[in-house]
C-alpha positions as CSV (number, residue, x, y, z in Angstrom):
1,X,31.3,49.7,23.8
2,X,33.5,46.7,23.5
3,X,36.8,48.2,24.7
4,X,34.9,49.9,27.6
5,X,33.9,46.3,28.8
6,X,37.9,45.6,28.4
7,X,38.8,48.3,30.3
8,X,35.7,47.4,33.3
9,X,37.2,43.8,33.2
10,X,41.1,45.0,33.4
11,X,40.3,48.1,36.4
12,X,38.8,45.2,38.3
13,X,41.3,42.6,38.1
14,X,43.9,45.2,39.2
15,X,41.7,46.6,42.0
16,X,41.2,42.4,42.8
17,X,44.9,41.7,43.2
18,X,45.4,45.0,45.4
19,X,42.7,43.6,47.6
20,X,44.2,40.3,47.3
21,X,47.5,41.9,48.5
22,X,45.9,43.9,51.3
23,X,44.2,40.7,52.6
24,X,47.0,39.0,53.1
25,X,49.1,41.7,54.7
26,X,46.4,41.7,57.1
27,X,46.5,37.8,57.7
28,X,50.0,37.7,58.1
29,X,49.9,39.9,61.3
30,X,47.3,37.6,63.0
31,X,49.3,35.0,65.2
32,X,47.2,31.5,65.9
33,X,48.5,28.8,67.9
34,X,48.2,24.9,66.7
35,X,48.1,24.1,63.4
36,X,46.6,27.1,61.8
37,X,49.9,28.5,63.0
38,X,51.9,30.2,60.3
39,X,55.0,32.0,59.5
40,X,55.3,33.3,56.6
41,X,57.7,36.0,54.6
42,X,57.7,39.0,52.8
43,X,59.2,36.2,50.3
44,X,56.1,34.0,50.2
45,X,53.5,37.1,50.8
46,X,55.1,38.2,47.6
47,X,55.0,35.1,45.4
48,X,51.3,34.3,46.8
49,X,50.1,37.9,45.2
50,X,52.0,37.6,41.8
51,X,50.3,34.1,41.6
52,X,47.1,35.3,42.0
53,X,47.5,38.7,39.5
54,X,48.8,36.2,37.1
55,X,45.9,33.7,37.1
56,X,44.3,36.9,37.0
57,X,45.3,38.1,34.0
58,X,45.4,34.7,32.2
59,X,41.9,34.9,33.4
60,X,41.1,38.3,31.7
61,X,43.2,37.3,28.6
62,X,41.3,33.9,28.0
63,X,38.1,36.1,28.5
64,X,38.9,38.6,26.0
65,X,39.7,35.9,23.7
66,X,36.8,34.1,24.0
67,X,34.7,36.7,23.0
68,X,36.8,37.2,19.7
69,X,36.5,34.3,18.8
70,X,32.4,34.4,19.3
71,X,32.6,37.3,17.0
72,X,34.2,35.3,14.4
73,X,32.0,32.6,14.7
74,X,29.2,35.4,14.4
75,X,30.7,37.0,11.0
76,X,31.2,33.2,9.8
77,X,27.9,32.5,10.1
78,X,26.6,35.8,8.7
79,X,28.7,35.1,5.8
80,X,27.9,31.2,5.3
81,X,23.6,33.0,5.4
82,X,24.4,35.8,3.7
83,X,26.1,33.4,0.6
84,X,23.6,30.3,0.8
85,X,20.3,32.5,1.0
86,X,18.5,33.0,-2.0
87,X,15.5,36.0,-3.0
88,X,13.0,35.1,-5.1
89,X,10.2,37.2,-7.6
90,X,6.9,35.4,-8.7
91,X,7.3,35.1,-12.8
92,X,3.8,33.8,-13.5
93,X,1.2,32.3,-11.7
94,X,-1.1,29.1,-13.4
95,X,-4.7,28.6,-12.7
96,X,-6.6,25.4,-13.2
97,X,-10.5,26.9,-13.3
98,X,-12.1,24.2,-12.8
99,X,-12.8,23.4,-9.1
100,X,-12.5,19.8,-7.2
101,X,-12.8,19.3,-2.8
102,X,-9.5,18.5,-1.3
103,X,-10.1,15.5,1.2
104,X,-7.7,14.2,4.1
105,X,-5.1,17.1,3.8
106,X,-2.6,14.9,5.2
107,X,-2.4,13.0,1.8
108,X,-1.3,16.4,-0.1
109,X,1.8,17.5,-0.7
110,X,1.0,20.9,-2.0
111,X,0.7,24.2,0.1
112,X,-3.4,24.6,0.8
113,X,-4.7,27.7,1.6
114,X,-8.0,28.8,3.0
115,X,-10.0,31.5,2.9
116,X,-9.8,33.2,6.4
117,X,-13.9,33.5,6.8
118,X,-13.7,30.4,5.5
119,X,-15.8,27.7,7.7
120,X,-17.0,25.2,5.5
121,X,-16.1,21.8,5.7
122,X,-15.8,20.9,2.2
123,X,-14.7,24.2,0.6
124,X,-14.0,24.3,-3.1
125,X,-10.3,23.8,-4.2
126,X,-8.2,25.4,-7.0
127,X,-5.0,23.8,-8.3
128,X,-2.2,26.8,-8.7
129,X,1.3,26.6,-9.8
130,X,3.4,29.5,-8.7
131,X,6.9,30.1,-11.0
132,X,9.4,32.0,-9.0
133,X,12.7,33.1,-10.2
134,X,16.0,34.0,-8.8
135,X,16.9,37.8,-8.3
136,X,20.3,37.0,-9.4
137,X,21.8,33.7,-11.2
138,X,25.0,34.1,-8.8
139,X,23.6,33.2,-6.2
140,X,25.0,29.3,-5.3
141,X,22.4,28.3,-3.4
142,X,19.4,27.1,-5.1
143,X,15.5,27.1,-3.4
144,X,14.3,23.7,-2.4
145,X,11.5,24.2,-0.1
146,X,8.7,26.4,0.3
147,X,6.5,27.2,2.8
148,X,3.5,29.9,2.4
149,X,1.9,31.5,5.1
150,X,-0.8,33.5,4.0
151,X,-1.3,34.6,0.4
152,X,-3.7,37.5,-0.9
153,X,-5.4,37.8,-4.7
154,X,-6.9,40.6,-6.1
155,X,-8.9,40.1,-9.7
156,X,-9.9,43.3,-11.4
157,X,-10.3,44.7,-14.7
158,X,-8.1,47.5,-16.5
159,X,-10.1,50.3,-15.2
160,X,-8.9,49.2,-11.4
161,X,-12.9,47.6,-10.6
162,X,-11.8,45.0,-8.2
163,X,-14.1,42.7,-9.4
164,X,-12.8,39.2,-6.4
165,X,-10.5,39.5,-3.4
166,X,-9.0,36.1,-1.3
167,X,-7.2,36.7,1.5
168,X,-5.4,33.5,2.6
169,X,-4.1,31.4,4.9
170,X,-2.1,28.1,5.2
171,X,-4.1,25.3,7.0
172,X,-1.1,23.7,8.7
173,X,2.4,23.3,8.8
174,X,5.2,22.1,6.8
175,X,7.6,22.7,3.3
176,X,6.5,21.5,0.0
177,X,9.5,20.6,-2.5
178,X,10.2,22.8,-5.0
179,X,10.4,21.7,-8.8
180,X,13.7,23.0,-10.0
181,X,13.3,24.5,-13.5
182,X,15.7,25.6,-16.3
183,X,14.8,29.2,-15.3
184,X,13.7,29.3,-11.9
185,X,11.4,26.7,-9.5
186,X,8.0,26.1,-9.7
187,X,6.0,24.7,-6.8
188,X,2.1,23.9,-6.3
189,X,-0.7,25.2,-3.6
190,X,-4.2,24.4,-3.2
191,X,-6.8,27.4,-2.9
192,X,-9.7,26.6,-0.5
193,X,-12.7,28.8,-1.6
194,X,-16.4,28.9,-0.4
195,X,-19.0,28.2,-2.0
196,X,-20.4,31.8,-2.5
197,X,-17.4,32.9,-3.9
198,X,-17.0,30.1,-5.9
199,X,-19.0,30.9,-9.3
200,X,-17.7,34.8,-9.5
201,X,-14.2,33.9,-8.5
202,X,-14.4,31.8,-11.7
203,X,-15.7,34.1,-13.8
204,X,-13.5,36.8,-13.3
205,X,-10.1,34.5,-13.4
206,X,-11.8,33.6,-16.8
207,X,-12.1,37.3,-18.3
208,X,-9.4,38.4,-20.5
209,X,-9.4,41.6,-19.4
210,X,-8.7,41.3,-16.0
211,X,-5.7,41.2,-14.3
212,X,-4.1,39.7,-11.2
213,X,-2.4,41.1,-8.2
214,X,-1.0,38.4,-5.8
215,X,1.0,39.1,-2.5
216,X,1.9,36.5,-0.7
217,X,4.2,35.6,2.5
218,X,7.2,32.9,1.7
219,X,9.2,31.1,3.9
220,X,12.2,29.7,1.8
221,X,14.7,27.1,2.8
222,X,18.2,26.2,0.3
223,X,19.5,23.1,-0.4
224,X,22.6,24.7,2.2
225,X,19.6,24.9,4.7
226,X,19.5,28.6,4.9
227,X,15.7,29.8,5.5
228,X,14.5,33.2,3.8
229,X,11.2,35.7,5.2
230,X,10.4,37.6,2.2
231,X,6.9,38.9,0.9
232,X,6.6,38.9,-2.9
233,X,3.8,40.9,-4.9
234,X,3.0,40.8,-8.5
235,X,0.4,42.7,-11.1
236,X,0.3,40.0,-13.6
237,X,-1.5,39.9,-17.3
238,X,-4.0,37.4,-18.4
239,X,-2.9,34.8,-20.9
240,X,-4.9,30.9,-21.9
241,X,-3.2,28.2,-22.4
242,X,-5.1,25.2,-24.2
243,X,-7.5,25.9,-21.1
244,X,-5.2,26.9,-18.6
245,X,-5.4,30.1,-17.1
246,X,-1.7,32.0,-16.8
247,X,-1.3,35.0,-15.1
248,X,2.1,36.6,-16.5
249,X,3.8,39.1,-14.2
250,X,5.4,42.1,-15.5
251,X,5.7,43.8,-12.8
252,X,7.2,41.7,-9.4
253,X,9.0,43.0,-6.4
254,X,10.1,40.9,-3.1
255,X,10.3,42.7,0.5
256,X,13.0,40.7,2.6
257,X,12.1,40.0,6.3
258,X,15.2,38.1,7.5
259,X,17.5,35.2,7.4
260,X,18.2,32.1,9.5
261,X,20.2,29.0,9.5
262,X,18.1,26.0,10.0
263,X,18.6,22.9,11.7
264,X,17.7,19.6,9.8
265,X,14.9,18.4,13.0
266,X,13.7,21.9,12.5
267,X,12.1,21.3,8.9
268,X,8.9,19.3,8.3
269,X,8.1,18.4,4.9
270,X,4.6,17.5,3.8
């Protein structure tokens, strides 16, 4: 595709400067009195159209150039995303189950999520902690901010009874900070829930023998500014700690959706 354009560009620059030619042969046969009075030479007629094919081709040459070098610039960026981006899969996911009501959103700094049928104005919030870990320890580039735009949890037992289902989405804009830990990062989110779903959504993150399938949508930014699209799901198994509800995954898988190089006024961090 790319030499045809060449070859468009070159077969019209040559048809140009026999034109070019042409035109002048023509003008030089036209006598005019005063001072648009000319006469000039097969010499000068000459000169005049290699002038004009050689700004031509220096035209055509500077052209084909500049597109190279836009094509470099393309596979340098590809390879500065490609290096600094970074995948991630959900290792566990902690539950505090004991709800509070968020109030003034602007004051947290954590993700917060709401139920989409969700109209109340003082819905019921649940602290979470999500642990995500690198696909591969190569990787340079290290995750630094999150961003989650709609997350989806499904609490059933281990005869598949769906026994709650949340489905999710972020109340406003902007990155929360990762916590960078030995093993992977951790980062927190606040999960709005009504109030009718409030006492069996507690009961059922409660009973041991459920388990947890989470999905959710993650907008990733490295510390080399590189932003990742990439859905992650996990089926996770119940454990307690001293009162805190951990949700171990054992089996977690990441769908990329795309790459792009962000610019530093383009990120807002809560």
């Amino acid at each position: 595709m790319r030499n045809n354009k060449y070859f468009l560009i070159s077969f019209c620059a040559v048809c140009g400067a026999i034109a070019i030619a042409f035109i002048v042969n023509v003008l030089f046969k036209i006598k005019t009195e005063g001072i648009f009075s000319a006469e000039w030479s097969a010499g000068d007629a000459l000169n005049y159209v290699g002038a004009m094919a050689g700004s031509i081709s220096t035209f055509v040459l500077s052209l084909v150039a500049f597109w190279q070098n836009e094509k470099l610039k393309e596979m340098e960026n590809n390879n500065y995303i490609a290096t600094n981006s970074c995948m991630v899969l959900i290792d566990e996911v902690q539950i505090k189950p004991k709800a509070s009501i968020p109030v003034n959103y602007e004051l947290h700094t954590e993700q917060i999520l709401q139920e989409i049928d969700n109209n109340e104005v003082c819905p019921s919030g649940y602290s979470v902690e999500i642990n995500l870990k690198k696909i591969s320890e190569s990787m340079q580039a290290t995750p630094s901010l999150i961003y989650v735009s709609d997350c989806t949890l499904f609490v059933g037992n281990s005869k598949k009874t769906l026994e709650s289902a949340l489905w999710l989405k972020n109340v406003r804009e902007g990155y929360t900070r990762a916590a960078i830990l030995e093993s992977g990062i951790a980062f927190n989110c606040n999960l709005l829930v009504s109030k009718r779903n409030q006492e069996r959504f507690e009961k059922d993150i409660k009973s041991e023998n459920n388990r947890l399938t989470i999905e959710t949508q993650f907008e990733i930014i490295t510390d080399k500014n590189v932003m990742t699209k990439c859905k992650c799901r996990a089926y996770c198994n119940y454990q307690n700690n001293n009162g805190v509800i951990t949700w171990k995954s054992d089996k977690p898988m990441v769908f990329f959706y795309g790459h792009e190089l962000k610019k530093n006024d383009e990120i807002s961090v809560l």
